[in-house]
Structure formats: C-alpha cells, structure tokens
C-alpha positions in Angstrom: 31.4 -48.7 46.4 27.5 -49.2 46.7 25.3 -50.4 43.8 22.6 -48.6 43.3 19.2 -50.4 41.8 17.0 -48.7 39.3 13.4 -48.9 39.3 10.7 -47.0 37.7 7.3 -45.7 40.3 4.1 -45.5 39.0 4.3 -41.9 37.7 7.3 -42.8 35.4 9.8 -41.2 37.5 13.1 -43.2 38.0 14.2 -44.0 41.4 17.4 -45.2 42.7 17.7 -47.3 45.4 21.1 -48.7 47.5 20.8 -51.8 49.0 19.6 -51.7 52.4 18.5 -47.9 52.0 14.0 -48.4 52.8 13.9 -44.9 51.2 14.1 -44.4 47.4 15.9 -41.4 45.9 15.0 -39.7 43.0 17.7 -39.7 40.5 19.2 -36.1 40.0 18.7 -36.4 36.0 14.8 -36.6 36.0 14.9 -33.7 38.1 16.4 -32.1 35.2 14.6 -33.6 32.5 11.3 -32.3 34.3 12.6 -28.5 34.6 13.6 -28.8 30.6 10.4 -29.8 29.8 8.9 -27.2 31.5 11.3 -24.9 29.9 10.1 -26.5 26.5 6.2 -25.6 27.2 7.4 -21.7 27.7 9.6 -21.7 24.6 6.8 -23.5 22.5 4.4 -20.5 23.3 6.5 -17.7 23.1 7.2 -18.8 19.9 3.2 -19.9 18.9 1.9 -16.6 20.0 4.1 -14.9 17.2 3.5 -17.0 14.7 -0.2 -17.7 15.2 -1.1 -13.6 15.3 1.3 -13.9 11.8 -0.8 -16.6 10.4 -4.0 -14.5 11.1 -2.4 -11.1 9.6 -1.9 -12.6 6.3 -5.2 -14.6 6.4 -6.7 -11.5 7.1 -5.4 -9.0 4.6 -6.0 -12.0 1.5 -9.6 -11.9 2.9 -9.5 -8.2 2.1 -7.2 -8.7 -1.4 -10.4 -10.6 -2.3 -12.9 -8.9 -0.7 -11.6 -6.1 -2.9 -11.8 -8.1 -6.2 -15.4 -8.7 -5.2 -16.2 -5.3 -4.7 -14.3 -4.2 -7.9 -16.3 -7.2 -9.7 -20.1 -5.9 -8.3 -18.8 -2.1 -9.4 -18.6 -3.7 -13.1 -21.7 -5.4 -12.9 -23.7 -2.4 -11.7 -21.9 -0.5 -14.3 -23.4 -2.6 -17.2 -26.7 -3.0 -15.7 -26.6 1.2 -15.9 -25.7 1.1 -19.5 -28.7 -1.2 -20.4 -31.3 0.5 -17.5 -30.9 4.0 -17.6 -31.9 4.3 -21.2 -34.2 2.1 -21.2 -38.6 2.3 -21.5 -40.1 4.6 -18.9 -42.9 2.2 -19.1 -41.0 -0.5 -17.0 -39.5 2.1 -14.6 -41.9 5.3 -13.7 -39.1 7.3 -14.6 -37.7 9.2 -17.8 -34.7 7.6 -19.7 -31.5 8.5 -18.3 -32.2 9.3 -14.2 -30.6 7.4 -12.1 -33.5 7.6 -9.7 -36.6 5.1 -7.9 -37.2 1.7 -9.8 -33.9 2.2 -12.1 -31.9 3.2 -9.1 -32.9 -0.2 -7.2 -32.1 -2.3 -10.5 -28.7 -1.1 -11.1 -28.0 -1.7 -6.7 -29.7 -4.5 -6.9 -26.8 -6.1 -9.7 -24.2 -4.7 -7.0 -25.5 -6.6 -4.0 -26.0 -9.8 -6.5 -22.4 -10.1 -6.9 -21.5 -9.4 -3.0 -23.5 -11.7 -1.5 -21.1 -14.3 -3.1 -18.8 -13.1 -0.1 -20.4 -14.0 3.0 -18.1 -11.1 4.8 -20.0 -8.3 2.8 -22.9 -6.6 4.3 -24.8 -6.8 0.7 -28.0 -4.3 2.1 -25.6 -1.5 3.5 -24.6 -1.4 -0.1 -23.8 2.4 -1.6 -23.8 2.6 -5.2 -23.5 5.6 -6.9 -23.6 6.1 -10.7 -22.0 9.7 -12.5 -22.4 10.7 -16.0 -25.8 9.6 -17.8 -25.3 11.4 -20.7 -25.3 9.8 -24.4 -21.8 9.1 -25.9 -20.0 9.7 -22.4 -18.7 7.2 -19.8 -20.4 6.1 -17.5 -18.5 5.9 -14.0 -20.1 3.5 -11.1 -18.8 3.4 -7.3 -19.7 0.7 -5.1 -18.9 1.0 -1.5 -19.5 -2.0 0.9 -19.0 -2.8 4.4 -16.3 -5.7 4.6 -16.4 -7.7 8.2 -13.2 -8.7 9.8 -13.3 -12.0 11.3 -10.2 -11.5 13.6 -10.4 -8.6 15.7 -7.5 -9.2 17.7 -5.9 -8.6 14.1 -7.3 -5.1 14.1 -4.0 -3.8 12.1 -5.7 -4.8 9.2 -8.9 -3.7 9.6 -7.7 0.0 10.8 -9.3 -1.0 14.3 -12.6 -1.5 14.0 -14.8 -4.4 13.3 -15.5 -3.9 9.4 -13.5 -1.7 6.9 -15.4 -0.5 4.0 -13.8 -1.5 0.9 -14.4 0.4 -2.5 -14.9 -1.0 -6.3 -15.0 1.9 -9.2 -15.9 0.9 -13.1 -16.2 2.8 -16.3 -18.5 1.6 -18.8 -19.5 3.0 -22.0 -23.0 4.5 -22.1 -24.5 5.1 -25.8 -27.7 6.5 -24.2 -30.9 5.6 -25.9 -30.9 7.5 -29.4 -34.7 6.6 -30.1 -38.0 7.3 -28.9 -40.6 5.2 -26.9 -44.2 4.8 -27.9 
C-alpha cells in the first residue's frame, strides 16, 4: 500500500501526491466540493429571483395602501377649504358666493396639492379636483384624483402595467352656505 502526501497549491485546491509520483493528483473530493458549490450559486438564485420580485410586490402595493391614505387625506382637506371658500366675500375672489370657479377654484386645488406633495410619488400639478353640491344646508362632496408613480416597473402587477396608476380620494363635508350678505 502506497502513502499518499497531502498538500495544498496556491489556489487552495488539495493535491495528493505518492511518493516518487513528479505529478500531483487532484484529490477526487475537491472535484466534488467545486461542482456543489456551483450547484449552490444556481439554487441561491432560483430562489432570490422569487423572493426578491415578492419583496418588491408587497413594497409596492404598501406604497399604494399609503399613497391612497394621502389622497383620501388631500380629498378632506379640499373639502374643508370648499366649505370656508365658496361662501365666502366676492371681494377676495372675482366671483359670486358659492361657484366653484377661477380664484375659488385654484384655492380649494391648491389645499389638495398641499397635502400631496408630502408624497414625493404624487404628481401634485396633474391634480383633478372636483367639488359637487354648493348649495346651503347640503353636503358638499370633493373628488381628488392624482397620478401615483410606481417605482418598480418590473412589478407592473401592481400598477395595472403602466408607469403610474391614478389613485382616487372622495370626502363629504358639510356646507352651511353663507346665510348673510356682503357689503
């Protein structure tokens, strides 16, 4: 029976070596080990892949969740700026009480796009507010609708394939109407 001597080269591998044999072998196990860790790198991203496009899914749609809290906030915002600007002086607007139209109109937006500006996903200008039922005693009901940016677009499941997803925010405020006159 030959001994065989172990030694170790340069690049880690281990060598065997029988006495009087000039030649080194490489052992049969490193071989083995090197294939397995190879196997290893495949497994590892088969598995990543999955769980990294999981990871951004659910990042994505609680981006949305509170990009729709936002846009359900702005809607109650605008809907209280209406209920102190539409009946308010035509002095400060250029417009009689109770039109949702020209200086009033850009007030009532503009406490919309305040409060989505606080998400930096929200396109605050592109902005649609609209504002139903300015009569005295009645409710008044405020949509806001706002472009909401993706920031994955490989995740387009959640964002219905495109790029941005508009997102929607309605409120219902009371609206006692201004029961005076202006001098």
């Amino acid at each position: 029976m030959r001994a065989l001597l172990f030694s170790v080269n340069a690049a880690g591998t281990s060598l065997a070596t029988a006495p009087g044999v000039e030649r080194a072998l490489p052992i049969r196990g490193s071989r083995r080990r090197a294939r397995q860790r190879g196997a290893v790198y495949v497994e590892t991203l088969i598995v990543f892949l999955p769980v990294l496009f999981f990871f951004m899914v659910t990042l994505q749609l609680i981006e949305l969740w509170a990009g729709s809290l936002v846009v359900r906030h702005a809607a109650w915002m605008a809907a209280r700026a209406a209920s102190v600007v539409l009946p308010d002086d035509p002095a400060f607007y250029g417009s009689p009480e109770n039109r949702y139209e020209g200086k009033r109109r850009e007030e009532i937006t503009q406490a919309a796009r305040v409060i989505l500006r606080a998400k930096s996903q929200f396109d605050a200008g592109a902005a649609v507010v609209d504002v139903r039922g300015q009569q005295s005693g009645g409710p008044l009901d405020v949509t806001v609708r706002a472009p909401f940016r993706c920031f994955a677009r490989f995740v387009n499941i959640v964002c219905a394939g495109g790029a941005s997803r508009e997102l929607v925010g309605r409120a219902t405020h009371v609206y006692h109407g201004a029961s005076y006159g202006y001098d």
